[in-house]
N, C-alpha and C positions, 0 to 999 in steps of 0.2 A: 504494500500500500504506500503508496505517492505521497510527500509531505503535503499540508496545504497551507498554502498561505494567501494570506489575504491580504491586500490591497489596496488601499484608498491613497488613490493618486492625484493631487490636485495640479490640473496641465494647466497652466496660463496660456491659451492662447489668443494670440493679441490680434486682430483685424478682423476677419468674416465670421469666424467662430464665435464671436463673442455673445450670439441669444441664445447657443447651445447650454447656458445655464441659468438659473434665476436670479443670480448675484448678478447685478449689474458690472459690467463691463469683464468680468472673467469668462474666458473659453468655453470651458469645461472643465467639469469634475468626472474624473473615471475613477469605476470600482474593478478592480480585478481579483480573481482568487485562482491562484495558481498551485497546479499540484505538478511535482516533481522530486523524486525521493531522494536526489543530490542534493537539497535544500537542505540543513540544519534544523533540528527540531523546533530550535526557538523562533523558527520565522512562521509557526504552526499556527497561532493563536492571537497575536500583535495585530493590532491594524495603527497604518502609518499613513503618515497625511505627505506629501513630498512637495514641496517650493523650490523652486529652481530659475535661473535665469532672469530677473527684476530688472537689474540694470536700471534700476530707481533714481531718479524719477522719469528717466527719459521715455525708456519702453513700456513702463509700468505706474501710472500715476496714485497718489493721496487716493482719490475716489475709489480705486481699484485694490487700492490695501486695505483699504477700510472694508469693502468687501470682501476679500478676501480673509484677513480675521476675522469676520462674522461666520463663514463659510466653516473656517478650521473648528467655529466653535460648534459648528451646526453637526461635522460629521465626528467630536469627540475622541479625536485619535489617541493611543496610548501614545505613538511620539509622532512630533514632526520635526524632519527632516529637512533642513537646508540646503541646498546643491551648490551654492555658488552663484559667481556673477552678481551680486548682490547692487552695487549701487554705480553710475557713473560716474562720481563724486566724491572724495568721502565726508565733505559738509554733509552730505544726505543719510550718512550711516546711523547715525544718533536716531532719525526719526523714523528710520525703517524697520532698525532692532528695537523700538520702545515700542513703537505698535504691533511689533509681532513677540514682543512680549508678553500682551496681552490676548495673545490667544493662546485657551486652552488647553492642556496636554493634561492625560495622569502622569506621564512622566519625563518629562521635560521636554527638550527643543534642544536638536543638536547638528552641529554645521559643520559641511567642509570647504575648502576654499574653490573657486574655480580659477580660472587661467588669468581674468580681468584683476581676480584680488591680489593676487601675490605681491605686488611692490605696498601694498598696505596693510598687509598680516597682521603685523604684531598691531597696531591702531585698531583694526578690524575685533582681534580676538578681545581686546578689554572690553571695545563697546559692545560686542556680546556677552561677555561675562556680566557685566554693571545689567544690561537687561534680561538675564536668565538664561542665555543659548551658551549652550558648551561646545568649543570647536573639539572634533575630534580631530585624534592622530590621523596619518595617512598611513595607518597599519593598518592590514586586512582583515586583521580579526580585531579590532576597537570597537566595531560594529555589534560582530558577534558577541562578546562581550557584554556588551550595553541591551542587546536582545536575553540572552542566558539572564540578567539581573533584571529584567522587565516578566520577562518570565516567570522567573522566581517568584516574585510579589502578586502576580497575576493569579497564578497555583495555589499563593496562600488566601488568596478574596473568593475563591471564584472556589466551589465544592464539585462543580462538573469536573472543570478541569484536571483535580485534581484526582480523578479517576484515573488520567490518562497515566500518572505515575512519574516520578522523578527524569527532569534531564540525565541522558546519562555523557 
């Protein structure tokens, strides 16, 4: 039996797409549940909300963050996930990591850098600290990690799951 994991992927996309959701001015929201028995047990049960590409404020405006945290808060994720590329700017970073600070998660908010961020890392990674987002490593298993301790806490709330029986 295929691990499953489930999915909530929030896609920003930016021009034609955008009545494909009911948050004004966002894309779309996909849900996917993926089964594949290569997947690690801790990606079984998590549902994850994903942000990627902002580029704030240029590509992605105030109105469309503001719906957007409404959005993260609508589909309740255990974490959401940062991708990068985050601001064109970084006068803009303060106001993007504060609003998306207030969205949501049971267990927190965690980033990695994209290509555009690297000459502002270390700036980047405070103002996410000061607003709640943890950058992770660029280890492979940081991830896994962070899934395994979301897990954990998950098995102790939840009496279904804890049928399923200890990570091994």
């Amino acid at each position: 039996m295929g691990t499953k994991l489930t999915l909530f992927l929030l896609a920003l996309l930016l021009g034609s797409c955008a009545t494909l959701s009911h948050y004004q001015g966002i894309g779309r929201i996909r849900r996917y549940t993926l089964h594949d028995k290569r997947l690690p047990r801790e990606f079984d049960i998590t549902t994850r909300a994903l942000l990627k590409d902002t580029h704030y404020p240029s590509k992605f405006t105030r109105k469309r963050l503001k719906n957007t945290v409404r959005a993260i808060g609508d589909l309740s994720p255990h974490l959401l996930l940062l991708g990068g590329d985050y601001v064109t700017s970084l006068a803009h970073a303060e106001e993007l990591f504060a609003a998306l600070g207030n969205s949501p998660t049971h267990y927190g908010r965690y980033a990695v850098l994209g290509n555009h961020d690297r000459a502002i890392a270390d700036t980047l990674s405070s103002i996410m600290h000061r607003n709640g987002t943890t950058m992770l490593a660029e280890e492979s298993d940081t991830l896994l990690a962070l899934l395994r301790k979301v897990r954990l806490n998950i098995e102790q709330e939840d009496p279904e799951i804890q049928e399923k029986g200890p990570i091994s």
